[in-house]
VEXGUVO-223307 format. One line per 10 residues: number of its first residue (from 1); their letters; for each residue x, y, z negated of N, C-alpha, C. Coordinates in Angstrom, 1 decimal. Each point is the difference from the previous one (the first is absolute). Example, Ala and Ser with C-alpha at 12.3 -4.5 7.8 and 13.67 -1.06 7.14 Angstrom:
! residues 2
1 = as = 13.2:-5.7:-7.8:-0.9:1.2:0.0:0.9:1.2:0.0  -0.4:1.1:0.7:0.9:1.1:0.0:-0.8:1.1:-0.8
! end
This chain:
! residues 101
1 = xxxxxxxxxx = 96.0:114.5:-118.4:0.7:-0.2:1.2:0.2:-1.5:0.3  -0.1:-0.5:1.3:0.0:-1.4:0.2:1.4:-0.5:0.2  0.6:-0.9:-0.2:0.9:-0.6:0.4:0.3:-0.5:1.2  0.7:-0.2:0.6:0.4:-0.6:1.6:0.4:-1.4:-0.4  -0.5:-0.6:0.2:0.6:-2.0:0.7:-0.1:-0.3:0.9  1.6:-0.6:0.3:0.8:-0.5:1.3:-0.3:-1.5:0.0  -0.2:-0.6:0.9:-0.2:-1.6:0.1:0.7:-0.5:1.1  0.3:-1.7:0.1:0.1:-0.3:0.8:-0.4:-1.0:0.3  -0.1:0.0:1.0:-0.9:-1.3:0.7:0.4:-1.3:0.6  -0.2:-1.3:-1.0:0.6:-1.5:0.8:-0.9:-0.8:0.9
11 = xxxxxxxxxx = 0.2:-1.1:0.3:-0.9:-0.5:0.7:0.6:-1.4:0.0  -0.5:-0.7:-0.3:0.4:-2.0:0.9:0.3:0.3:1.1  1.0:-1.1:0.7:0.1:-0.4:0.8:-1.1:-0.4:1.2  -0.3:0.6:1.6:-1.5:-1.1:0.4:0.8:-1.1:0.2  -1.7:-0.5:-0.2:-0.2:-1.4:-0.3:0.6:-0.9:1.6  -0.6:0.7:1.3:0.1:-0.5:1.3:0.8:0.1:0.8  1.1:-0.6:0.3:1.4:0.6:0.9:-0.2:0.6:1.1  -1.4:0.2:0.4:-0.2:0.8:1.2:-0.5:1.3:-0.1  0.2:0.3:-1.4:-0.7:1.6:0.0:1.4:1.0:0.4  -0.5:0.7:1.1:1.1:1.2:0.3:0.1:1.3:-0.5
21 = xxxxxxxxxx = -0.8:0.2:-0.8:0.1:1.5:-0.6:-1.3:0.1:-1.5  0.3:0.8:-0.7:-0.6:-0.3:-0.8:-1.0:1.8:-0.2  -1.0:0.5:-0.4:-0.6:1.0:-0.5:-0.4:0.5:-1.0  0.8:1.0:-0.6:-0.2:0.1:-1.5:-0.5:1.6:0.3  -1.7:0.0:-0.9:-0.7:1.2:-0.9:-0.2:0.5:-0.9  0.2:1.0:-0.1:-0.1:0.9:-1.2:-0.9:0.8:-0.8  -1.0:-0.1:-0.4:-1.1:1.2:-0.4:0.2:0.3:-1.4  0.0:1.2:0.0:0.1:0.6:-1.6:-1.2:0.9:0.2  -0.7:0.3:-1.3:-1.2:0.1:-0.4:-1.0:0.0:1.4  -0.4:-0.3:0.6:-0.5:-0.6:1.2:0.5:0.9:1.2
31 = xxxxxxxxxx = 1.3:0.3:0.3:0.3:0.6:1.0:1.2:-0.3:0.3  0.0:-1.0:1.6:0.6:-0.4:0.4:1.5:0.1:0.8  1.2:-0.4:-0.7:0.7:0.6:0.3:1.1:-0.6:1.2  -0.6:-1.3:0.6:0.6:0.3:1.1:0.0:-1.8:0.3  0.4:-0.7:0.7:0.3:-1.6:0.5:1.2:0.5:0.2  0.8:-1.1:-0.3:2.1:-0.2:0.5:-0.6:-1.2:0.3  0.8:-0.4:1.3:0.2:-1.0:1.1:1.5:-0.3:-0.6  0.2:-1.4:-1.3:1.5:-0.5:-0.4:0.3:-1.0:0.9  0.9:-0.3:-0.1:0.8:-1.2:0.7:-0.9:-1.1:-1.1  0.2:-1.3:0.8:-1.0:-1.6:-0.4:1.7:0.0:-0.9
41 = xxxxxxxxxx = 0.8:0.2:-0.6:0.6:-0.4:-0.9:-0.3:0.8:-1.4  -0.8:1.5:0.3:0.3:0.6:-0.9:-0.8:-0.6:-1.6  1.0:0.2:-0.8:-1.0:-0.8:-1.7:0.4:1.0:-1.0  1.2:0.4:-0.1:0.9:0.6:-1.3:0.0:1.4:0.8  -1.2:1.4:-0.7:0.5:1.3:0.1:-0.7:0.3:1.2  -1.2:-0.6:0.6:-1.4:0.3:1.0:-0.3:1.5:-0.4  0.3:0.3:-1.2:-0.5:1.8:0.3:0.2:0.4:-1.3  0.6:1.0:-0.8:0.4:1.2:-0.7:-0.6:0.9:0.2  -1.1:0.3:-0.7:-0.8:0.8:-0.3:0.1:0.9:-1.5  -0.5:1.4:-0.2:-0.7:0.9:-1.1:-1.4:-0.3:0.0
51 = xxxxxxxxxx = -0.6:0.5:-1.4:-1.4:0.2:0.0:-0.1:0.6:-1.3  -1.1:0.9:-0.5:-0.4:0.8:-0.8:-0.5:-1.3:-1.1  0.4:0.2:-1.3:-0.8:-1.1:-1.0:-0.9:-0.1:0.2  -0.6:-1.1:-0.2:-1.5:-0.2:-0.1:-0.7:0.1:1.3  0.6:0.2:0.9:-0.5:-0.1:1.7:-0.3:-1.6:0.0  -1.2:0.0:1.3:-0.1:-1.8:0.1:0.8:-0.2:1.6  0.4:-1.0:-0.3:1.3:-0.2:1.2:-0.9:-1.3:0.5  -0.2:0.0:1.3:-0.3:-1.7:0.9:1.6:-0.3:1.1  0.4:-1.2:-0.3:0.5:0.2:0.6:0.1:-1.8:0.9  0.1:-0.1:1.6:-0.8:-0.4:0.9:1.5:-1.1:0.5
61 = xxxxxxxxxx = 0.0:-1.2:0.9:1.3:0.1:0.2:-1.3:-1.7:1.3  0.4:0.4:1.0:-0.3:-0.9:1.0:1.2:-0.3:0.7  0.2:-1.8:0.5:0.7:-0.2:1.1:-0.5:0.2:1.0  0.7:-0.3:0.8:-0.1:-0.2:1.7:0.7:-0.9:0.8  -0.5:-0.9:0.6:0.8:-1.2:0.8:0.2:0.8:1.4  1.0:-0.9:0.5:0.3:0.0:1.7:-1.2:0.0:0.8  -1.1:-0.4:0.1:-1.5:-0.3:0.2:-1.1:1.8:0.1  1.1:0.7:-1.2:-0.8:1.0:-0.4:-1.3:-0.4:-0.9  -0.3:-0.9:-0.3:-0.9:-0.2:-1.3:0.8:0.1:-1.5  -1.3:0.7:-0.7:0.0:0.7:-0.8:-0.1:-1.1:-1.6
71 = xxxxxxxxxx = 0.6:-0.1:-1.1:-0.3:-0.5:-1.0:-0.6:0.7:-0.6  -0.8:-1.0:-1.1:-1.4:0.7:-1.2:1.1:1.3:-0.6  -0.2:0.9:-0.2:0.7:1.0:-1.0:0.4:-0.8:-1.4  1.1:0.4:-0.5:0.2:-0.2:-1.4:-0.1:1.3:-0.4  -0.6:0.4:-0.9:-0.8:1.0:-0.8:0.6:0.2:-1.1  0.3:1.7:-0.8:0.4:-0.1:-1.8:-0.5:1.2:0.0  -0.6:0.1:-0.7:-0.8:1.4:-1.2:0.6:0.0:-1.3  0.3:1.5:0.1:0.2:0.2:-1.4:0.2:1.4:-0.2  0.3:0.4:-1.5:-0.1:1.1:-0.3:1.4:0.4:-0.5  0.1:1.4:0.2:1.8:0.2:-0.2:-0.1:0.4:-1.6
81 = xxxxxxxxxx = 0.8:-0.8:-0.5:0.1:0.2:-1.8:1.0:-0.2:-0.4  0.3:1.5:-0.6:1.0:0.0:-0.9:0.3:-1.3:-0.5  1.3:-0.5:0.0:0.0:-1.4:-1.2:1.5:0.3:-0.2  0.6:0.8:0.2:1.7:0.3:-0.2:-0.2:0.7:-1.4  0.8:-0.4:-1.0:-0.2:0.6:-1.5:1.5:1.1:0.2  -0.4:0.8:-0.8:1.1:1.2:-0.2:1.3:-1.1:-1.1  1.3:0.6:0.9:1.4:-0.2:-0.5:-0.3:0.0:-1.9  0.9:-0.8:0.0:0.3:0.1:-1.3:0.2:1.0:-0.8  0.0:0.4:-1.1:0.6:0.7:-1.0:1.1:-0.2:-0.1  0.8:1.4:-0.3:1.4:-0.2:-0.4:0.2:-0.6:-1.1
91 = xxxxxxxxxx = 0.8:-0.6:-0.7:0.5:-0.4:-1.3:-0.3:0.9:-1.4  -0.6:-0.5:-0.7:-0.4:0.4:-1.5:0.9:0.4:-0.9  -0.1:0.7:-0.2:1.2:0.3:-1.5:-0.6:0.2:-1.3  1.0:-0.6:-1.1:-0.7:0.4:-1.4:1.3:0.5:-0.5  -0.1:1.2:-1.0:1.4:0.6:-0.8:-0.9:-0.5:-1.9  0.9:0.0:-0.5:-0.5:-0.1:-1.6:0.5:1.2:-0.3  -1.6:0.3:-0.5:0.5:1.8:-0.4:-0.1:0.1:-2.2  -0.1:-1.5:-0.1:0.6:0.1:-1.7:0.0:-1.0:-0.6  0.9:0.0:-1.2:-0.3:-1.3:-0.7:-0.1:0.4:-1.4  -1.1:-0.4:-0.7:-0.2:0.1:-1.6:0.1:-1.1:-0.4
101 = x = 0.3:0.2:-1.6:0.6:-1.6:-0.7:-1.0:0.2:-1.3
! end
């Protein structure tokens, strides 16, 4: 059975004080799940997303100025992987079950 991972998504600051809105995409294993039109401030929490382990995630993030021109895409690929290790063990115990002399 596959596991589910949740992510979230940051971004820098843009770079140009005239960008008015910003465009963030999403594709998991090549099917596209949609453009969000954020506000030109958004950086911290652009998108909260699930995906199936081992799914390949692209994920897309264009400005937009006053002008309506378009910046180069900033681009990330990757693959959803487990990397969360299982909780600890509870605490160990030893009893002394004898003593010979």
């Amino acid at each position: 059975m596959s596991n589910v991972l949740t992510y979230s998504v940051s971004a820098a600051a843009p770079v140009d004080g005239d960008v008015v809105f910003r465009l963030f995409t999403l594709v998991i294993n090549g099917e596209d799940q949609g453009t969000a039109e954020l506000p030109a401030t958004a950086a911290e929490g652009l998108s909260i997303f699930s995906v199936p382990q081992d799914a390949e995630v692209v994920l897309t993030l264009v400005d937009v100025d006053d002008a309506g021109n378009k910046s180069e895409p900033s681009v990330l690929t990757f693959i959803a992987t487990d990397t969360v290790p299982p909780q600890q063990p509870g605490a160990l115990g030893v009893t002394l079950l004898s003593e010979e002399s």
